[in-house]
ZALO-581196 format. One record per residue (C-alpha): z, x negated, y negated. Coordinates in Angstrom, 3 decimals. Last residue first. Layout:
N
+----------+----------+----------+
!       c3 !       c1 !       c2 !
+----------+----------+----------+
!        Z !        X !        Y !
...
+----------+----------+----------+
END
This chain:
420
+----------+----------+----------+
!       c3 !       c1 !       c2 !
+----------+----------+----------+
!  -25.566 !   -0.496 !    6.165 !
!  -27.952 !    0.373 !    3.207 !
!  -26.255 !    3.193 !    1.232 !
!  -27.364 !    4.703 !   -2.243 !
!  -24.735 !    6.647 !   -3.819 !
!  -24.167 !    3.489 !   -6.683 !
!  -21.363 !    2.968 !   -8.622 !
!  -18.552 !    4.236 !   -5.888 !
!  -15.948 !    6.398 !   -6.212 !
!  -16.762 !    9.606 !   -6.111 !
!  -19.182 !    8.272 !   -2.973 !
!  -16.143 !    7.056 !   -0.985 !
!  -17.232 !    4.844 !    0.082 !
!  -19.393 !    2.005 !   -1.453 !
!  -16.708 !   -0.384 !   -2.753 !
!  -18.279 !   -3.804 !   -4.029 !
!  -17.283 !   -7.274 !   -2.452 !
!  -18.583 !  -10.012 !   -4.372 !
!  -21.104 !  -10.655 !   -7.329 !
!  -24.169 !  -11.245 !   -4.653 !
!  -23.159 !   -8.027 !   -2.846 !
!  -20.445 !   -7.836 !    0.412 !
!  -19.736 !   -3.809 !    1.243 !
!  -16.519 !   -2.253 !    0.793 !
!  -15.128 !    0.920 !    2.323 !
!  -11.985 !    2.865 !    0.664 !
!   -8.949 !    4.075 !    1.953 !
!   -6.503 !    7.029 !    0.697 !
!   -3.202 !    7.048 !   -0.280 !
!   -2.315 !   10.518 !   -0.978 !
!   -0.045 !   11.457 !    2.304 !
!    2.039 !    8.261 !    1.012 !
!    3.909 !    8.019 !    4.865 !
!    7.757 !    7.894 !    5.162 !
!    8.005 !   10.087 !    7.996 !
!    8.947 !   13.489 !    6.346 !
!    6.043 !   13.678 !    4.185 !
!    5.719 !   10.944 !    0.797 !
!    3.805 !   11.812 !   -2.109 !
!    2.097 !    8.802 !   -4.225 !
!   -1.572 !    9.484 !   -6.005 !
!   -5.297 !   10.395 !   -4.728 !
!   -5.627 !    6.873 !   -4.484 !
!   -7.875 !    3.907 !   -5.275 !
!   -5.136 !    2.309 !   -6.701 !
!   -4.274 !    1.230 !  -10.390 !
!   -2.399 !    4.557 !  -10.226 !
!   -1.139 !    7.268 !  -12.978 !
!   -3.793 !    9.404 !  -13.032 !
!   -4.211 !    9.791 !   -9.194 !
!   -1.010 !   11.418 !   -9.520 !
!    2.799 !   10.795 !   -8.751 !
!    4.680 !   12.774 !   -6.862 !
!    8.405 !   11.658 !   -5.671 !
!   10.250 !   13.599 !   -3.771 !
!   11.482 !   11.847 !   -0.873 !
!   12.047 !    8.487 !   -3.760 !
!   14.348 !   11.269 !   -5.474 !
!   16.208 !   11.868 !   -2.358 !
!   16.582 !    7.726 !   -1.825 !
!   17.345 !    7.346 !   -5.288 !
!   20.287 !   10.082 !   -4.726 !
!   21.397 !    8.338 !   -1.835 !
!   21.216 !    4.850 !   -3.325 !
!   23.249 !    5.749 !   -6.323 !
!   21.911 !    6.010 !   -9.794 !
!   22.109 !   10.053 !  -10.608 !
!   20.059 !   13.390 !  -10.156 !
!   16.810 !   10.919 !   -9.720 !
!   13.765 !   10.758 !  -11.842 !
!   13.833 !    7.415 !  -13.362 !
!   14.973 !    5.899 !   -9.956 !
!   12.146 !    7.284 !   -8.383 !
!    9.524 !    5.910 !  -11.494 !
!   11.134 !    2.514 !  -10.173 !
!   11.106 !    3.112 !   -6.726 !
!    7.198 !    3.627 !   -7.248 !
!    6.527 !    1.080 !   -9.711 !
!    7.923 !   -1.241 !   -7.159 !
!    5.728 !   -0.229 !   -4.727 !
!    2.666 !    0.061 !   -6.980 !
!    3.219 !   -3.945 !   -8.240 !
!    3.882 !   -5.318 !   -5.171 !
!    0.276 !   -3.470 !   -3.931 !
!   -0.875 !   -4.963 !   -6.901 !
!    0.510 !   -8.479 !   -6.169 !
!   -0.927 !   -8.382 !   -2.591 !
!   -4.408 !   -7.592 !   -4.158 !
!   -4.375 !  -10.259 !   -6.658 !
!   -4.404 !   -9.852 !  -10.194 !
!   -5.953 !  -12.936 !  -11.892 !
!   -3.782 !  -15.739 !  -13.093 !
!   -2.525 !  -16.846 !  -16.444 !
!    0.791 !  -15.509 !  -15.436 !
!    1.937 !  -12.872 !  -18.541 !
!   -1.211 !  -12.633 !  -19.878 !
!   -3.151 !  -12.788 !  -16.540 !
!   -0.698 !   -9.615 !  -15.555 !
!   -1.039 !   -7.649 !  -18.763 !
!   -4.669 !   -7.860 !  -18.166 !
!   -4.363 !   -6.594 !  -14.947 !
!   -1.979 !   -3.897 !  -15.785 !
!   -4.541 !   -2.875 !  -18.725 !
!   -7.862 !   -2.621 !  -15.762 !
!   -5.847 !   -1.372 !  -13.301 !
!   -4.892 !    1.874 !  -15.938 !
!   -8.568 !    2.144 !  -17.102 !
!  -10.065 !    1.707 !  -13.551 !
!  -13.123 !    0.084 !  -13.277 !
!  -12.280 !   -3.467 !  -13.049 !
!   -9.881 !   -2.420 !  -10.067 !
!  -12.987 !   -0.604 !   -8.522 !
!  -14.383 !   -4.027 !   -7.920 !
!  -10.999 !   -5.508 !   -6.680 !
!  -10.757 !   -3.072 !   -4.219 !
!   -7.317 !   -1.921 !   -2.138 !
!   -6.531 !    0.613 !    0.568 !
!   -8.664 !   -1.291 !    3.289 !
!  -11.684 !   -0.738 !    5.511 !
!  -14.359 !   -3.831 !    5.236 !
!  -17.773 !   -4.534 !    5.719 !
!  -19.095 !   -7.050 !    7.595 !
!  -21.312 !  -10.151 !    5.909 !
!  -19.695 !  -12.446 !    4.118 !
!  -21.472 !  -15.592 !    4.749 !
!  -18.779 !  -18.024 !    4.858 !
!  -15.163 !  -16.523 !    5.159 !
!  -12.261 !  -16.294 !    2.090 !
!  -13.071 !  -13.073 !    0.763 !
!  -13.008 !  -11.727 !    5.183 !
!   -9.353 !  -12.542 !    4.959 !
!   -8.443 !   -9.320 !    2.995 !
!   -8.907 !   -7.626 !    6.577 !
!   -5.951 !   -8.910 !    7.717 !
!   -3.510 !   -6.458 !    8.707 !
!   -6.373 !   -4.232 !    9.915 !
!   -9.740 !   -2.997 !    9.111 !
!  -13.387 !   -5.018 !    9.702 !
!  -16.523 !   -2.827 !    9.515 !
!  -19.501 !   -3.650 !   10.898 !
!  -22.864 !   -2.099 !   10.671 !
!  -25.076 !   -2.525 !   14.303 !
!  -28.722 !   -3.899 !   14.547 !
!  -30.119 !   -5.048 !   11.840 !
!  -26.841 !   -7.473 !   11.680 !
!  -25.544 !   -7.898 !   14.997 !
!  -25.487 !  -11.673 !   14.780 !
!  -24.026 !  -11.687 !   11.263 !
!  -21.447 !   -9.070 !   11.662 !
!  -20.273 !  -10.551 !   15.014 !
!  -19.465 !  -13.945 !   12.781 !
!  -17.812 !  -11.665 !   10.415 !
!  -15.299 !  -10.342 !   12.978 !
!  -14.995 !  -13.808 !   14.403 !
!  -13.863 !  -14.899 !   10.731 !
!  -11.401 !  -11.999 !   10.092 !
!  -10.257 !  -12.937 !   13.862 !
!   -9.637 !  -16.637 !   12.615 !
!   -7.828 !  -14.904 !    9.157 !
!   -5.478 !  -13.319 !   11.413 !
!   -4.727 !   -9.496 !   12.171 !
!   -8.355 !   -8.052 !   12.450 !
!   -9.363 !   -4.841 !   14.230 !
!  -13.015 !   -4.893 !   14.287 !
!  -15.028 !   -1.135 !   13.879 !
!  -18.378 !   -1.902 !   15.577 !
!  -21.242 !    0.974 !   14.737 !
!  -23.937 !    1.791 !   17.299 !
!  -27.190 !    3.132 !   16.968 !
!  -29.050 !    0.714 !   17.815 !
!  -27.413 !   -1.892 !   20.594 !
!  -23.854 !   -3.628 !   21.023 !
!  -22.785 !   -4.500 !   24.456 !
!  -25.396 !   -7.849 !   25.007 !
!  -22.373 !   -9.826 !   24.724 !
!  -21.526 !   -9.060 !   21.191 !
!  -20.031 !  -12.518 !   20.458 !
!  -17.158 !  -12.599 !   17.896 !
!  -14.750 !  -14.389 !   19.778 !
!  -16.161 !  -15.267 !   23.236 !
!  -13.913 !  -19.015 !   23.926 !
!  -10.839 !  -16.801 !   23.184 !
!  -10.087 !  -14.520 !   19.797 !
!  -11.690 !  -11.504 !   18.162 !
!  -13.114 !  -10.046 !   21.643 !
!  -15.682 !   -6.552 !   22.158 !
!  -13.875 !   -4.137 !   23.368 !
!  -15.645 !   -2.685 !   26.547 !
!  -12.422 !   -1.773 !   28.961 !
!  -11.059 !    0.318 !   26.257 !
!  -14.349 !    2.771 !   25.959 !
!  -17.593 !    2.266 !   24.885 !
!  -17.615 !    5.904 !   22.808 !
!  -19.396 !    8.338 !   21.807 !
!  -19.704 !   10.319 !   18.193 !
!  -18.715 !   13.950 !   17.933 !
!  -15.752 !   13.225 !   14.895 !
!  -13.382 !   14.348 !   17.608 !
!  -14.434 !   11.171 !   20.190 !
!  -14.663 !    8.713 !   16.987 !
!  -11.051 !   10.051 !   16.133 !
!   -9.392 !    9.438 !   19.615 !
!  -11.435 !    5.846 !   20.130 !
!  -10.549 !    4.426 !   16.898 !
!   -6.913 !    5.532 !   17.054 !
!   -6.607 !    4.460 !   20.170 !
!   -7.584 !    0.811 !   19.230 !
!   -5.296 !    1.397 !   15.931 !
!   -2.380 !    1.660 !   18.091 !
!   -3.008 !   -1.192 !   20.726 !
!   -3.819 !   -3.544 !   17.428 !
!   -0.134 !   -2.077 !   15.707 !
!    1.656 !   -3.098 !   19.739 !
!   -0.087 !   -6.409 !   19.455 !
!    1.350 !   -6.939 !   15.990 !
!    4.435 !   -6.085 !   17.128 !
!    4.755 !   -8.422 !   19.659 !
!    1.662 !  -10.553 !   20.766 !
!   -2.038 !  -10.593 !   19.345 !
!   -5.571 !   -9.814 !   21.465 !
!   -7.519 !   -9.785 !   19.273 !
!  -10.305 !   -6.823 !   18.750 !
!  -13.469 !   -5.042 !   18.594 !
!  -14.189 !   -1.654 !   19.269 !
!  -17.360 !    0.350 !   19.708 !
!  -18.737 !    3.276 !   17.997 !
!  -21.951 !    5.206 !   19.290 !
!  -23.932 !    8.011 !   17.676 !
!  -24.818 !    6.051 !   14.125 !
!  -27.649 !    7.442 !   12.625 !
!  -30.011 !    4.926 !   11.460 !
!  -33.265 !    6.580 !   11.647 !
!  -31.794 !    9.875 !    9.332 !
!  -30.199 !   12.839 !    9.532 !
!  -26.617 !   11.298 !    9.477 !
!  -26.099 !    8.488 !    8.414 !
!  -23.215 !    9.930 !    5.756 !
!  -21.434 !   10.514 !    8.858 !
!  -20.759 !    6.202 !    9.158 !
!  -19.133 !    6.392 !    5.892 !
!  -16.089 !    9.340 !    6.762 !
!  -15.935 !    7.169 !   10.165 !
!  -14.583 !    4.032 !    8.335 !
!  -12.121 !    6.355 !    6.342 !
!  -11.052 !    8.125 !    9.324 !
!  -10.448 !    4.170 !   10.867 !
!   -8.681 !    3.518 !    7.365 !
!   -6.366 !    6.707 !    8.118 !
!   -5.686 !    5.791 !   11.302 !
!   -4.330 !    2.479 !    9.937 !
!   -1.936 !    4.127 !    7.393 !
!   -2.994 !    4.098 !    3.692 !
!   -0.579 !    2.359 !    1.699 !
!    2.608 !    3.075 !    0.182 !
!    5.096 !    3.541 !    2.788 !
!    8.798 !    4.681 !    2.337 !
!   11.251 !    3.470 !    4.814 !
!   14.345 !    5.901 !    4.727 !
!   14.083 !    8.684 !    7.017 !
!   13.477 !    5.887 !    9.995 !
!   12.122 !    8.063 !   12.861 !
!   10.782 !    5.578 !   14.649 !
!    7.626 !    7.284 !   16.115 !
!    5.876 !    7.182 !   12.619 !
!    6.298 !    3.225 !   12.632 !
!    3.329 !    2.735 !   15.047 !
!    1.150 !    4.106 !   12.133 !
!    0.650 !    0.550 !   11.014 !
!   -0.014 !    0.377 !    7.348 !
!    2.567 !   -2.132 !    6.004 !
!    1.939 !   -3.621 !    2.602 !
!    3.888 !   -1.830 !   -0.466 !
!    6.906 !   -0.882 !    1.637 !
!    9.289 !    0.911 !   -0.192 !
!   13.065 !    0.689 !    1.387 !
!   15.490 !    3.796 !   -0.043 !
!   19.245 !    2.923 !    0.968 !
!   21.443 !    4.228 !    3.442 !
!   22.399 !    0.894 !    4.785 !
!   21.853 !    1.765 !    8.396 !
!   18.365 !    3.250 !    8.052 !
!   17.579 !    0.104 !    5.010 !
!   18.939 !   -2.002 !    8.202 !
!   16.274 !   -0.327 !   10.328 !
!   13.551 !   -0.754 !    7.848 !
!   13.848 !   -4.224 !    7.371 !
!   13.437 !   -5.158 !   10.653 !
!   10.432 !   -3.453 !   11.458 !
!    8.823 !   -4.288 !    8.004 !
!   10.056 !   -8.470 !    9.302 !
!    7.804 !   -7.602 !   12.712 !
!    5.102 !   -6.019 !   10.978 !
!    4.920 !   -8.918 !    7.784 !
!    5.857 !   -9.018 !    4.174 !
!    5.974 !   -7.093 !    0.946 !
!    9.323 !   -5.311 !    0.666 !
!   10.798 !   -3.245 !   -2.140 !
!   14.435 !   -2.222 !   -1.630 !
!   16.616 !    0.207 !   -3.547 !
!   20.232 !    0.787 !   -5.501 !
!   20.300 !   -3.106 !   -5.420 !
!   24.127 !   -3.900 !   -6.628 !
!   24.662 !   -7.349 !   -5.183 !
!   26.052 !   -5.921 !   -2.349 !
!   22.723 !   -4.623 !   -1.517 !
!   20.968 !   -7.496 !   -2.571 !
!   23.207 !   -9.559 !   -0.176 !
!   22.475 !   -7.042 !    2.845 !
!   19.250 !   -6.791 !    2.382 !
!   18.897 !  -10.781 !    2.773 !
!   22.240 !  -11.039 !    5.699 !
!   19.779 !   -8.345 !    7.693 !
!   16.447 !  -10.053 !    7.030 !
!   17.307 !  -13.101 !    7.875 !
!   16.524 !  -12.122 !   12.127 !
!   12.953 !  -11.017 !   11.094 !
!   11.516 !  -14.350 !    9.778 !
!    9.217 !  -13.699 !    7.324 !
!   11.226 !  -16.697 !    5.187 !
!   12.620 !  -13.327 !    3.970 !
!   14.097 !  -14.645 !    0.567 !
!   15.983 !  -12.347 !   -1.411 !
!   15.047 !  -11.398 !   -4.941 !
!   17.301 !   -9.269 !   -7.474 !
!   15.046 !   -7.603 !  -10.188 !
!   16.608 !   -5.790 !  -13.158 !
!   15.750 !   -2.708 !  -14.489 !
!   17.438 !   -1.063 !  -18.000 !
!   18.570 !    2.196 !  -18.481 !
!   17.394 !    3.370 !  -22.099 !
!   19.000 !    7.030 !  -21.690 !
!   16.184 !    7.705 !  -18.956 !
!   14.801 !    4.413 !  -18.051 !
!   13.474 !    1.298 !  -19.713 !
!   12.220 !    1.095 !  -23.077 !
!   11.512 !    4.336 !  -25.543 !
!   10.301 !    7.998 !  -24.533 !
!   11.180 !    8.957 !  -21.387 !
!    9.034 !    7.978 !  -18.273 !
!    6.263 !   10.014 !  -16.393 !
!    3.857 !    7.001 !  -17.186 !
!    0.315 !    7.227 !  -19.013 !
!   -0.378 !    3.674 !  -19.577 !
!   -2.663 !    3.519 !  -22.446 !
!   -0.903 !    0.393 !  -24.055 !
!   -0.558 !    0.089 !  -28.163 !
!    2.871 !    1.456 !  -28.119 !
!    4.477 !   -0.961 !  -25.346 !
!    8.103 !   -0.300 !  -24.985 !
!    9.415 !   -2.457 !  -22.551 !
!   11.219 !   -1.807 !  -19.367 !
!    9.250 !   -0.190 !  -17.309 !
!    6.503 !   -2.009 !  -17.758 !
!    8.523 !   -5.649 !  -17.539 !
!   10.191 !   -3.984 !  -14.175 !
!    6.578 !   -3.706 !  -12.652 !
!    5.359 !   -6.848 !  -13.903 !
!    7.820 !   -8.161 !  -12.381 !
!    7.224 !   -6.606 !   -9.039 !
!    3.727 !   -7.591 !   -9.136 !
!    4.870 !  -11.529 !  -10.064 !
!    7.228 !  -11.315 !   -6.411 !
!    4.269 !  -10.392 !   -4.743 !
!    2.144 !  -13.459 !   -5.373 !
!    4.568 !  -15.702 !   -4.757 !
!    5.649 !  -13.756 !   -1.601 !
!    2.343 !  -14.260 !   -0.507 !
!    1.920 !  -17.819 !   -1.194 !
!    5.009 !  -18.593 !    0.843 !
!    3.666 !  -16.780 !    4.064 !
!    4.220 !  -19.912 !    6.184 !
!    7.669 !  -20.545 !    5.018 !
!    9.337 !  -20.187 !    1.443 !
!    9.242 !  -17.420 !   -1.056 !
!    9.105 !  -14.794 !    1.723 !
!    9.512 !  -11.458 !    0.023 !
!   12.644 !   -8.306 !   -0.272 !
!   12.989 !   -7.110 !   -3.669 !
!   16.193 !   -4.915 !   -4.174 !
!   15.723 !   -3.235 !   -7.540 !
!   18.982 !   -3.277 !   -9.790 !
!   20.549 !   -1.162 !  -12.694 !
!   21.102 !   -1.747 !  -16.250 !
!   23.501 !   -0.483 !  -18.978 !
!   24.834 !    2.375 !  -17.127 !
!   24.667 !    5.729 !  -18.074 !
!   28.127 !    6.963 !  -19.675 !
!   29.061 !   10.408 !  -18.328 !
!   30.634 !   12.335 !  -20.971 !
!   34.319 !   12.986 !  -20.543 !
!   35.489 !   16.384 !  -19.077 !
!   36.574 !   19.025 !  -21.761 !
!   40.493 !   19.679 !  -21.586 !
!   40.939 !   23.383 !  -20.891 !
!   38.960 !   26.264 !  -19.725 !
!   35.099 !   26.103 !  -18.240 !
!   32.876 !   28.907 !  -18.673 !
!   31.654 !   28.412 !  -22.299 !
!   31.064 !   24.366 !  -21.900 !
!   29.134 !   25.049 !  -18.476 !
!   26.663 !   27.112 !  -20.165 !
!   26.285 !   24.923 !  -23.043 !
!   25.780 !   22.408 !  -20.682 !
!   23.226 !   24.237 !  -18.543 !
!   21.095 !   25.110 !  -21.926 !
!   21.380 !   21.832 !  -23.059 !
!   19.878 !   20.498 !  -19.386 !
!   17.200 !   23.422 !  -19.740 !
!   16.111 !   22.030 !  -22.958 !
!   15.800 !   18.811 !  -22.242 !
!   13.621 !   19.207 !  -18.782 !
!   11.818 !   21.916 !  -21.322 !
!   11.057 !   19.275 !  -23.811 !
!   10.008 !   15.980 !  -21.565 !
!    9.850 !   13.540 !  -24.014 !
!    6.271 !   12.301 !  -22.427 !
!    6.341 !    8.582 !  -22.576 !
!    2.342 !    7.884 !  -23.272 !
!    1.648 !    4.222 !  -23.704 !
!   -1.085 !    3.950 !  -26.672 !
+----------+----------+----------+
END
């Protein structure tokens, strides 16, 4: 059944307040504030272009979204921090307005914009670095709340944008996560004392997100106690050498690959395969959900998603099924993440002093949602002062013979048992 709280003492204190207000103030009483009928989510995608599919795919997790919100489903266990009945507090109803990124950066401004004008009190984006970028500074300029449900790169902590809320685990928190699995070795023949990097060698943004992580990797590996090759030793993703070891890779090593393309997720996997009895791999990056699509599976992967948990989870498990009901397709990962971030504004909006985009945007600030009320992997949603989910943690998978199963964290996992 779909819990909606009623919220008793939130009620009572706001009849206290009024009655309060109603004995203090002289003459005519002030007219009721009427809540409005229905109010907008921005959703910012590429419907057409090269990344078509995954603003397809996107664009059905924010519907589901605004369908949960907005319909009262008794026989659902979704346990939401919403009032009781459809929609928002005093019935509020969502509605989705959709502009089309082509995930070209220099649209996005005339997109959010429209949507904006249009009556969006918030924006959910699911796109590309260079388009997040773009996005985020007009959200900056706009004074609206922007919540990102795929961009990870930590390179958007030194911007300084108050407004651009991100859902997923950041990059260095995937490499922690990486290095979390690797100290469970420990004690044993195949301790891991050496890490070494692989990577592409991408342009732009993406280049300056692969420069970031690379540090990451090599500043965390240092203060977790294990060595390093060092940044003139990275093994390459792309060129006539992409994913050969080149004799640099022995026992006791570990290779975390930063992947941003599928052909790198591929390289990756093809250094996997040749180092494997030798050195684990573990892909992370932008496009680490490549590695489903690549013959022989064989690295393992960092990300902020699993399908295998997803089947677990009691919540993932009734949004998915909602989801093939509604689209006759399976829940992908970049329509859950769609899903979450819209969810997120959503649940803001619920929560906030009033519906404008400043008081969204406070309420987004404040936002704290538990692990209880996720279809992720997470600890829950709670944003610090640079727009990062401090809760969102990352799990490692490992390829089986029914697909990619999550093996770290333990609490998590099925089995404890680890064979890297």
């Amino acid at each position: 059944m779909l819990t909606r709280g009623l919220r008793p003492a939130v009620t009572a204190l706001v009849l206290a307040s009024a009655l309060l207000m109603s004995a203090c103030t002289s003459g005519a009483e002030k007219p009721a504030v009427t809540a409005p009928t229905t109010v907008a989510i921005g959703l910012l995608v590429p419907t057409s272009g090269p990344n078509a599919q995954l603003g397809q795919q996107a664009t059905l997790g924010a519907k589901l979204a605004i369908e949960v919100v907005n319909r009262d489903i008794p026989t659902k266990p979704l346990p939401l921090p919403l009032g009781a009945g459809a929609g928002l507090r005093n019935g509020t109803k969502l509605t989705l307005l959709t502009g089309n990124t082509e995930s070209a950066p220099e649209k996005i401004e005339k997109e959010a914009d429209k949507l904006i004008d249009d009556g969006a009190l918030g924006l959910v984006l699911a796109d590309t670095i260079d388009v997040a970028l773009a996005t985020s500074r007009v959200a900056d300029l706009q004074g609206v709340s922007l919540v990102d449900g795929l961009s990870t790169s930590d390179t958007f902590g030194d911007l300084n944008r108050t407004g651009h809320f991100r859902i997923q685990p950041t990059d260095r928190r995937e490499v922690t996560t990486a290095l979390d699995l690797l100290y469970r070795q420990r004690g044993g023949d195949k301790q891991i004392k050496r890490i070494v990097t692989a990577a592409g060698t991408p342009a732009g943004p993406l280049g300056d997100e692969v420069a970031s992580l690379k540090n990451s990797i090599e500043d965390l590996s240092q203060a977790a106690g294990y060595d390093v090759a060092g940044k003139d030793k990275i093994l390459p993703l792309t060129g006539s050498e992409a994913g050969q070891p080149n004799g640099q890779v022995q026992k006791g090593d570990a290779v975390l690959a930063v992947v941003t393309s599928p052909a790198e997720a591929s390289a990756a996997n093809d250094l996997a395969v040749k180092l494997k009895g030798t050195a684990p791999v573990i892909a992370m990056g932008p496009a680490v959900g490549a590695l489903d699509a690549v013959k022989n599976p064989t690295a393992l992967r960092a990300s902020g998603w699993s399908n295998e948990f997803a089947a677990r989870n009691p919540i993932a498990q009734v949004i998915g099924a909602m989801f093939e009901q509604a689209f006759h397709t399976k829940l992908t990962e970049v329509a859950a993440d769609a899903f979450m971030a819209t969810l997120t504004l959503a649940l803001a909006m619920d929560q906030s002093a009033e519906y404008s985009k400043q008081a969204v945007r406070n309420a987004v600030q404040q936002l704290n949602l538990p692990a209880t009320q996720m279809i992720m992997p997470w600890n829950g949603v709670r944003f610090d002062g640079n727009g990062v989910n401090q809760l969102a943690g990352g799990v490692v998978e490992q390829r089986t013979q029914n697909g990619y199963t999550l093996i770290h964290p333990a609490e998590l996992a099925l089995s404890q048992a680890l064979a890297l």
